[in-house]
MARZATI-822673 format. One record per residue (C-alpha): residue number from 1; residue in three letters; x, y, z. Coordinates in Angstrom, 2 decimals. Layout:
BEGIN
<r><resi>NUM</resi><resn>ala</resn><x>X</x><y>Y</y><z>Z</z></r>
...
This chain:
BEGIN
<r><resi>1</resi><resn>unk</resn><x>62.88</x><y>85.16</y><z>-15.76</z></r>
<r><resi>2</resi><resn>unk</resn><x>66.15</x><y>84.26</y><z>-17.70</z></r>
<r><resi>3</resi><resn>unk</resn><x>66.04</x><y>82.93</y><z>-21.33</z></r>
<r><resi>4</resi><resn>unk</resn><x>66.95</x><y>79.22</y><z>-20.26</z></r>
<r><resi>5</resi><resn>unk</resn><x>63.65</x><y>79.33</y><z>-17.81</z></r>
<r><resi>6</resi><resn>unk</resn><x>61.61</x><y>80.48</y><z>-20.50</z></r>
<r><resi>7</resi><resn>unk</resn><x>62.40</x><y>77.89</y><z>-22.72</z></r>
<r><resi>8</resi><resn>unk</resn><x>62.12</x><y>74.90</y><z>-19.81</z></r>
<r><resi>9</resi><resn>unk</resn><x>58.67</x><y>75.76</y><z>-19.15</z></r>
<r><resi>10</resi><resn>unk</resn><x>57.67</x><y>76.41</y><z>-22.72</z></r>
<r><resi>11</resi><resn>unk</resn><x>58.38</x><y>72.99</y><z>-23.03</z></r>
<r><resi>12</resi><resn>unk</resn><x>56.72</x><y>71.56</y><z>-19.73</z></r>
<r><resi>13</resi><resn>unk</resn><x>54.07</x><y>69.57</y><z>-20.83</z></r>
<r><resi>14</resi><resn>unk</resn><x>51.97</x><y>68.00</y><z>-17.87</z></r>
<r><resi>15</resi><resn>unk</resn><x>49.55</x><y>65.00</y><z>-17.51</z></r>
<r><resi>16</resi><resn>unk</resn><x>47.21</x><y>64.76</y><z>-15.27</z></r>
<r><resi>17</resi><resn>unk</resn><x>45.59</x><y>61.33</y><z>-15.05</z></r>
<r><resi>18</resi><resn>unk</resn><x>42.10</x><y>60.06</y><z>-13.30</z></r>
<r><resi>19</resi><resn>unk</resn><x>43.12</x><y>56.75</y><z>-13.34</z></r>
<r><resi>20</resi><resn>unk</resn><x>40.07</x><y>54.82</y><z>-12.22</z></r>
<r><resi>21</resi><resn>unk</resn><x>38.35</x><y>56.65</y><z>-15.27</z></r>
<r><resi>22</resi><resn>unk</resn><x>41.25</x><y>55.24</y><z>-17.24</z></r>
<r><resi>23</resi><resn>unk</resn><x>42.01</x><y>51.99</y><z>-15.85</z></r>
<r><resi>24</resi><resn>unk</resn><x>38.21</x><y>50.93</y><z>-15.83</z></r>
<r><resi>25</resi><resn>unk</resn><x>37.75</x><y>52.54</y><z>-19.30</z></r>
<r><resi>26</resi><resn>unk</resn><x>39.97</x><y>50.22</y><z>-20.99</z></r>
<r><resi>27</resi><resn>unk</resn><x>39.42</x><y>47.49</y><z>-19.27</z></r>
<r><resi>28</resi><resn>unk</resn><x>35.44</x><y>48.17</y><z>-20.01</z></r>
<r><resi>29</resi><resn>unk</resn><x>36.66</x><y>47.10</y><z>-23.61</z></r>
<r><resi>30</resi><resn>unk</resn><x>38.27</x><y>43.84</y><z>-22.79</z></r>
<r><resi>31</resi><resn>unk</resn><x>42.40</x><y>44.84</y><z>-22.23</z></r>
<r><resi>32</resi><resn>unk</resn><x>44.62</x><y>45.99</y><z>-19.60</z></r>
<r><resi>33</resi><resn>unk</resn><x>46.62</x><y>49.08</y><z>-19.48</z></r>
<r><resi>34</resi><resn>unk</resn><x>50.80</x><y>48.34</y><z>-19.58</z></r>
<r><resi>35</resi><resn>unk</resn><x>51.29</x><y>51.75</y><z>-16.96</z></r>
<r><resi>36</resi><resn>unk</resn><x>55.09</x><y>51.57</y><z>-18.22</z></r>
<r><resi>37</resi><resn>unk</resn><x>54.58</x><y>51.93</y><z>-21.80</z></r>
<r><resi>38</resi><resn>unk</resn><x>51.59</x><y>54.39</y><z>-20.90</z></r>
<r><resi>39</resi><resn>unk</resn><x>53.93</x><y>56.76</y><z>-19.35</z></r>
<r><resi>40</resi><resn>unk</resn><x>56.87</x><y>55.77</y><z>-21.80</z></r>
<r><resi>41</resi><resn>unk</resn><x>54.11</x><y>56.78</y><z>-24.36</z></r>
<r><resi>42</resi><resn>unk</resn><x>53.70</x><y>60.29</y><z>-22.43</z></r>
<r><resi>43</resi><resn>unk</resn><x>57.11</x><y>61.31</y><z>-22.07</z></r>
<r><resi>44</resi><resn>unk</resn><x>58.05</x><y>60.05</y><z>-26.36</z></r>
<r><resi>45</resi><resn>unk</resn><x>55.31</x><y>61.67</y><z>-28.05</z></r>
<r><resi>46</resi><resn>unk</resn><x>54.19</x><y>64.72</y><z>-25.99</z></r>
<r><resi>47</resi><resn>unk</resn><x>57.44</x><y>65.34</y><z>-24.08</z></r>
<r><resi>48</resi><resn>unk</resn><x>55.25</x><y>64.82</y><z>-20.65</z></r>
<r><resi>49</resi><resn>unk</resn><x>57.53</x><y>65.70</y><z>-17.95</z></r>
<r><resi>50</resi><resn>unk</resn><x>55.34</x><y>65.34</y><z>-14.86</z></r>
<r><resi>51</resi><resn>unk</resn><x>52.16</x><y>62.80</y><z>-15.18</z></r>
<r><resi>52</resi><resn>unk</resn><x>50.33</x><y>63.01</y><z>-11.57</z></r>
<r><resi>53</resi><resn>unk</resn><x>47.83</x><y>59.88</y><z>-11.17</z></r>
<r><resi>54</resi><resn>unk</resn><x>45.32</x><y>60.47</y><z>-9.00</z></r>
<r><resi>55</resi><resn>unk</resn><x>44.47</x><y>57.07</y><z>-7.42</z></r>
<r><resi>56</resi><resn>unk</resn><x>42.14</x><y>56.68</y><z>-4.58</z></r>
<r><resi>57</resi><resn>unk</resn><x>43.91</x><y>55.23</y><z>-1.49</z></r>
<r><resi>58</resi><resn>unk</resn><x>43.48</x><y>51.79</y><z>-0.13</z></r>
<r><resi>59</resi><resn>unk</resn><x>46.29</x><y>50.07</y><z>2.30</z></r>
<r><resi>60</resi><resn>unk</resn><x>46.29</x><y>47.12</y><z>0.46</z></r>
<r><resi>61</resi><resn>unk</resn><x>47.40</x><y>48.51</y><z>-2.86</z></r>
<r><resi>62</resi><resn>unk</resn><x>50.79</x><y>50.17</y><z>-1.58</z></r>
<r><resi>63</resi><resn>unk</resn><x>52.72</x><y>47.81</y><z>-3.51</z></r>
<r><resi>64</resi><resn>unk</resn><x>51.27</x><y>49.20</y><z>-6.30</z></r>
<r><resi>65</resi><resn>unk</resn><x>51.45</x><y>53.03</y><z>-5.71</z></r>
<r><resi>66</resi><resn>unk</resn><x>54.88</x><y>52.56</y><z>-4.99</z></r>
<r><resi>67</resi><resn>unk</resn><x>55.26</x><y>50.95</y><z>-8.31</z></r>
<r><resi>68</resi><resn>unk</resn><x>53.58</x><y>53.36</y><z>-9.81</z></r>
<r><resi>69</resi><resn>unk</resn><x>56.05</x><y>56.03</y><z>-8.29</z></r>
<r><resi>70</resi><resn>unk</resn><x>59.10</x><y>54.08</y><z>-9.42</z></r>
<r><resi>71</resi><resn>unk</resn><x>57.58</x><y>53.95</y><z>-13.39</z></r>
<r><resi>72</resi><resn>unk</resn><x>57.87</x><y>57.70</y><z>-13.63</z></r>
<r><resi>73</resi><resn>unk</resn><x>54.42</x><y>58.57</y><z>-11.92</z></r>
<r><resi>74</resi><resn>unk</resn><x>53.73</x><y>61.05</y><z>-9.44</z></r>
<r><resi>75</resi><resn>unk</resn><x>51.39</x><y>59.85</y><z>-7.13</z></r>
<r><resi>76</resi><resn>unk</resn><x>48.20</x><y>61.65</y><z>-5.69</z></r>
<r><resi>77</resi><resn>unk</resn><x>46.32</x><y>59.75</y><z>-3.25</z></r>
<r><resi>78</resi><resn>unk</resn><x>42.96</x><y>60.36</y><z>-2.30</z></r>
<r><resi>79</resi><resn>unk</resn><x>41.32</x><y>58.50</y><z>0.83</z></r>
<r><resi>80</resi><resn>unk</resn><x>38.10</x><y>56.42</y><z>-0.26</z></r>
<r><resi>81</resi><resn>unk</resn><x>34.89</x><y>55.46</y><z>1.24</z></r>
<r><resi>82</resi><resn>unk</resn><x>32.55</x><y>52.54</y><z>1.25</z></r>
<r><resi>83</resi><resn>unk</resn><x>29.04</x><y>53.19</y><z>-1.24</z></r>
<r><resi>84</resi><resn>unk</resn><x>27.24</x><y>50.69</y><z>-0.45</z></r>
<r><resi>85</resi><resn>unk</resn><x>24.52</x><y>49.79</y><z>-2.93</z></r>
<r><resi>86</resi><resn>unk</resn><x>20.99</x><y>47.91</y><z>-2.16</z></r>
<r><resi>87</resi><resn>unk</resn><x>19.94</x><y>46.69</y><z>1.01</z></r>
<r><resi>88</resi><resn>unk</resn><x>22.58</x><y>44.67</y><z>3.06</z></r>
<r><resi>89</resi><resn>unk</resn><x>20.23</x><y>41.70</y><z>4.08</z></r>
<r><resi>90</resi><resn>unk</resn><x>19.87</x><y>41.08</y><z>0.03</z></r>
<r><resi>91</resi><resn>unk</resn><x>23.54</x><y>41.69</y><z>-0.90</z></r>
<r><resi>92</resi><resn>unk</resn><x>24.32</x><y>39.82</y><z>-3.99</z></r>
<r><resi>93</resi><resn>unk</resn><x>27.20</x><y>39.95</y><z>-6.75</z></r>
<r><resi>94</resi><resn>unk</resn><x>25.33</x><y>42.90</y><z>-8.32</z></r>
<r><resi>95</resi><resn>unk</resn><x>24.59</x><y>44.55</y><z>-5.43</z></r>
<r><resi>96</resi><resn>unk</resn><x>28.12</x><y>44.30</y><z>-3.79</z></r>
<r><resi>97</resi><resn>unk</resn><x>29.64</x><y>47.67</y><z>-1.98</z></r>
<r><resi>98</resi><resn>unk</resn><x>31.74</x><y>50.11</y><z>-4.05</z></r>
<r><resi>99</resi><resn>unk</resn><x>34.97</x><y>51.69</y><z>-2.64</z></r>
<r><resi>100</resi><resn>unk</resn><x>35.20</x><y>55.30</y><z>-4.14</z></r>
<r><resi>101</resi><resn>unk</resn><x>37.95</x><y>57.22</y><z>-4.03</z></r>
<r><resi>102</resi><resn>unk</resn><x>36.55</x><y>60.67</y><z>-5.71</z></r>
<r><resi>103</resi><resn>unk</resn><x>39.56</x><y>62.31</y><z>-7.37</z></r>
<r><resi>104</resi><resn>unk</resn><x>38.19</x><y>65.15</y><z>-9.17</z></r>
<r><resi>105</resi><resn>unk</resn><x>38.51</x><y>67.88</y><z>-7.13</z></r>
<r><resi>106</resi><resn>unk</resn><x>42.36</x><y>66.75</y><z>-6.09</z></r>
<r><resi>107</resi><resn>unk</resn><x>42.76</x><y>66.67</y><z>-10.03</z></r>
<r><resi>108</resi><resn>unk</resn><x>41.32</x><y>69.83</y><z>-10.76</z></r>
<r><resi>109</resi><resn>unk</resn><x>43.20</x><y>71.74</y><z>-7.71</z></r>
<r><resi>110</resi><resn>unk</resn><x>46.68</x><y>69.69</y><z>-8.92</z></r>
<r><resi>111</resi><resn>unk</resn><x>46.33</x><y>71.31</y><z>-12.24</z></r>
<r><resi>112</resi><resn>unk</resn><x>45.37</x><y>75.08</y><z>-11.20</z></r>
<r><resi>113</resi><resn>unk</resn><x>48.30</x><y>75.14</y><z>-8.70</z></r>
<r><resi>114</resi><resn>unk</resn><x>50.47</x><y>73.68</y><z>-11.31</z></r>
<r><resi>115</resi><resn>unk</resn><x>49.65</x><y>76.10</y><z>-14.49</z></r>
<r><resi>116</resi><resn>unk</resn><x>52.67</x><y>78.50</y><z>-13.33</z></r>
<r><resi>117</resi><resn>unk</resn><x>54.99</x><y>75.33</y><z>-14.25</z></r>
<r><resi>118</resi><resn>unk</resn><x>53.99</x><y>73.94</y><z>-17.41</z></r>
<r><resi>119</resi><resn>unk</resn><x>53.29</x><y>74.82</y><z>-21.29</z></r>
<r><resi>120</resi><resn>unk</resn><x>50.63</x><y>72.17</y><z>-21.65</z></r>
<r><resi>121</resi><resn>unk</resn><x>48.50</x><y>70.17</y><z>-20.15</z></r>
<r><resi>122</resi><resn>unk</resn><x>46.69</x><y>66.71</y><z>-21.17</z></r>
<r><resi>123</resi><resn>unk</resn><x>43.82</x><y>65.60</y><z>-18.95</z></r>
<r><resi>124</resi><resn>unk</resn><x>43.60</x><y>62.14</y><z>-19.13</z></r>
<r><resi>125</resi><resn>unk</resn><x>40.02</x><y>61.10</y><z>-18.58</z></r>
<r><resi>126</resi><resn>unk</resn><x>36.35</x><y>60.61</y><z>-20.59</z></r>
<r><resi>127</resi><resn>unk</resn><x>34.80</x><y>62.00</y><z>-17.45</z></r>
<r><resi>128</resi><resn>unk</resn><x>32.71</x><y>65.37</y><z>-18.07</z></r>
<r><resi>129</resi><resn>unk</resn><x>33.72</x><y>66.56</y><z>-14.60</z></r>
<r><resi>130</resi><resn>unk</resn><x>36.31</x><y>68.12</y><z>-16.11</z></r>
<r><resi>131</resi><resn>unk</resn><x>34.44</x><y>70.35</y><z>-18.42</z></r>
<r><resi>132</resi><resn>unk</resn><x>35.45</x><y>73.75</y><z>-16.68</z></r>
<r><resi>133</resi><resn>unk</resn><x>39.18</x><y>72.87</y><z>-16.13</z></r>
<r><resi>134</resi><resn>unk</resn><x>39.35</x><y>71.79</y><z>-19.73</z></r>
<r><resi>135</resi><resn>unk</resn><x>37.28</x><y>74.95</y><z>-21.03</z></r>
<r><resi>136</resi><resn>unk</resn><x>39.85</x><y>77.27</y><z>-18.23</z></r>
<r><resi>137</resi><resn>unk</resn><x>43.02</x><y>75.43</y><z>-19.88</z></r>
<r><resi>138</resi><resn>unk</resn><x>41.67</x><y>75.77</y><z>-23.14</z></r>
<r><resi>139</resi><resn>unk</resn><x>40.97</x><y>79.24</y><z>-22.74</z></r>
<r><resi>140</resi><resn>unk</resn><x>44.52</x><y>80.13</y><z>-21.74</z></r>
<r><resi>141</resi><resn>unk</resn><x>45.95</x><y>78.06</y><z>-24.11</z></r>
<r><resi>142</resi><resn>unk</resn><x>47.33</x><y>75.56</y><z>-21.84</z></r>
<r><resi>143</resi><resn>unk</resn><x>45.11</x><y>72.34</y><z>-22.94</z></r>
<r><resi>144</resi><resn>unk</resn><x>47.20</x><y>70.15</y><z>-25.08</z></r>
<r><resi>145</resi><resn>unk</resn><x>45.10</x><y>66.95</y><z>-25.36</z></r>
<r><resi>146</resi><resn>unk</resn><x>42.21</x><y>65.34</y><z>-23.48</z></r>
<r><resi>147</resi><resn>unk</resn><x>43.01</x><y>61.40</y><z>-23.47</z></r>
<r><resi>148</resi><resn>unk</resn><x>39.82</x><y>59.26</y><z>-23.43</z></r>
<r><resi>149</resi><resn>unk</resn><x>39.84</x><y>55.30</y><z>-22.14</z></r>
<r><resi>150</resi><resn>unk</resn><x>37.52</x><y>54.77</y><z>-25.39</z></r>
<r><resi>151</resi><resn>unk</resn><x>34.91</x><y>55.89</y><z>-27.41</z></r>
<r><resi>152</resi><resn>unk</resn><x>32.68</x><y>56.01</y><z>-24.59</z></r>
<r><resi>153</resi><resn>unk</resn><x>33.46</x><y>59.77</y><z>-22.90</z></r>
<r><resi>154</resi><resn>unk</resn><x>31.13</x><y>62.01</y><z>-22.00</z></r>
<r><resi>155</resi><resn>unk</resn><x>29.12</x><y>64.50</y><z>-24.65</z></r>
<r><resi>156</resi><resn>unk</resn><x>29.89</x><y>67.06</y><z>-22.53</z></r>
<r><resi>157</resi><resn>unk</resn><x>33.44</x><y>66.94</y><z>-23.98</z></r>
<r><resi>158</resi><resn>unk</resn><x>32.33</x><y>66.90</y><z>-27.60</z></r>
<r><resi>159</resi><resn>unk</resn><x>33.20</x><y>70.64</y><z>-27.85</z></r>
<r><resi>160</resi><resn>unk</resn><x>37.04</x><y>70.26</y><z>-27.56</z></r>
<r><resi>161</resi><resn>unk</resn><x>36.70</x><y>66.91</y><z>-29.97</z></r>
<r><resi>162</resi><resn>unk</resn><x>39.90</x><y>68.22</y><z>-32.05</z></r>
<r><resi>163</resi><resn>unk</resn><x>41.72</x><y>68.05</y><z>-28.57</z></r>
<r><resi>164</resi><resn>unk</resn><x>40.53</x><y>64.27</y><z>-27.80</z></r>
<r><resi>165</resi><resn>unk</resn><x>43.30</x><y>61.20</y><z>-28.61</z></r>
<r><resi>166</resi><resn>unk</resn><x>40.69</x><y>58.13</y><z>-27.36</z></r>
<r><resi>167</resi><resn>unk</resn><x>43.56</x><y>55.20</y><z>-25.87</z></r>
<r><resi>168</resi><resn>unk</resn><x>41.28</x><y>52.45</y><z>-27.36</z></r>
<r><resi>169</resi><resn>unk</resn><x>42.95</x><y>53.32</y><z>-30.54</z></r>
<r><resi>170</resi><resn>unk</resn><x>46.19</x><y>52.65</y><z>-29.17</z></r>
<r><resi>171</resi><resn>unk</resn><x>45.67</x><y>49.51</y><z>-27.77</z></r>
<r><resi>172</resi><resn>unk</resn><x>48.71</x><y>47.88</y><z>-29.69</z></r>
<r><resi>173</resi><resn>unk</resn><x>51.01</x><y>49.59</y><z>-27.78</z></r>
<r><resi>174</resi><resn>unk</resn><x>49.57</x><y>50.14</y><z>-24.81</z></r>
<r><resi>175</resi><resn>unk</resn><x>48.17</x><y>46.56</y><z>-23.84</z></r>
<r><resi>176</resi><resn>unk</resn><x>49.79</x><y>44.73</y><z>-20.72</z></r>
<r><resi>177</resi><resn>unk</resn><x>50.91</x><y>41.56</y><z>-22.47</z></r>
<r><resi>178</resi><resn>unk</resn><x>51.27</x><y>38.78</y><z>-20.18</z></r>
<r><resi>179</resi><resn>unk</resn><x>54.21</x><y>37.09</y><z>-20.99</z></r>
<r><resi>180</resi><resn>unk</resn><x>53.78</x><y>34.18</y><z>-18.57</z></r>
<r><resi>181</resi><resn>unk</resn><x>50.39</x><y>33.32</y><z>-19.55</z></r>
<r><resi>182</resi><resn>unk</resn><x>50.99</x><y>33.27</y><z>-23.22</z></r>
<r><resi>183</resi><resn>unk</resn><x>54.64</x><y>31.37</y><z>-22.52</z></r>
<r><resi>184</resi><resn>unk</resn><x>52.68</x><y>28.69</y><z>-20.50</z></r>
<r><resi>185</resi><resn>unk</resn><x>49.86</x><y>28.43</y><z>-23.22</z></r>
<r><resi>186</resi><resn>unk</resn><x>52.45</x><y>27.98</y><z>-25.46</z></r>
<r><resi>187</resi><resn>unk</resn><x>54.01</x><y>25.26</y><z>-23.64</z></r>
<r><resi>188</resi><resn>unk</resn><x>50.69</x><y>23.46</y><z>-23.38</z></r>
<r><resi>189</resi><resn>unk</resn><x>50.08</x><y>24.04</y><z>-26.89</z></r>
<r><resi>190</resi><resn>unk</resn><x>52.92</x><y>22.47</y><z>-28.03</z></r>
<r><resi>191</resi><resn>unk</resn><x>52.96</x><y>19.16</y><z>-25.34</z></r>
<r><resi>192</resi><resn>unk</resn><x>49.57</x><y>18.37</y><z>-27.29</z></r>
<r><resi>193</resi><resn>unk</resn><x>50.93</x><y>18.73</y><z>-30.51</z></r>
């Protein structure tokens, strides 16, 4: 391996994202993720070259993965399946059928095949499924950070706790403002005044 090759993948630094863990986990405390400045965020202050999202597949959200694609993110698609919850006959809001796309293993395997190609990795997820890829990386010397939605991750991560950057704490820049909605407040605001 030449000197220049050396250097390229000393500096590889890859993410690897669960992003229902992530997208639910902030929204669990009351924002929305901006997926641009997330992976603006990446790429600035851990040099993240490749950030795979793993996003369970449903036809309806295409627009989106193909957003996704076109802010920097490589997309892994998983297909999903229909948990249904309770007994049909007394189906009510609580008891309402969950599509689950189950990304771990995809996550996991992304990240074994990958470790010839990077320096680093950051898992982004609170979810203890990830224990022995995060202990392996570790290990090896290949685990950068583990990025929690919030405060909220499993204990079975508490172990690698000088690893963990929780994305709660960066809610300032991370936040999807919604520029309409405030701009239209603001126009109401000011017709009463």
């Amino acid at each position: 391996m030449s000197v220049l090759k050396r250097k390229q993948k000393r500096r590889q630094v890859y993410a690897f994202i669960d992003s229902q863990n992530l997208n639910l986990g902030v929204q669990k405390v009351g924002w929305k993720m901006d997926w641009r400045a997330f992976r603006a965020y990446l790429k600035d202050n851990f040099n993240v070259t490749k950030a795979f999202m793993f996003i369970g597949y449903m036809a309806e959200n295409e627009p989106l993965y193909e957003h996704m694609h076109e802010l920097g993110y490589l997309i892994a698609l998983k297909p999903t399946v229909d948990m249904k919850i309770g007994d049909d006959r007394t189906a009510t809001e609580e008891h309402k059928p969950i599509i689950k796309g189950n990304i771990d293993a995809d996550l996991v395997l992304y990240a074994m095949k990958e470790l010839p190609n990077y320096h680093k990795a950051i898992i982004v997820s609170g979810d203890g499924d990830f224990v022995s890829l995060i202990e392996y990386l570790a290990e090896k010397n290949k685990l950068l950070h583990i990025m929690t939605p919030n405060w909220q991750y499993s204990s079975l991560l508490k172990p690698w706790d000088k690893y963990i950057i929780r994305i709660d704490q960066l809610r300032n820049q991370l936040a999807y403002k919604d520029y309409q909605r405030r701009q239209k407040h603001k126009n109401t605001s000011d017709k009463r005044q």
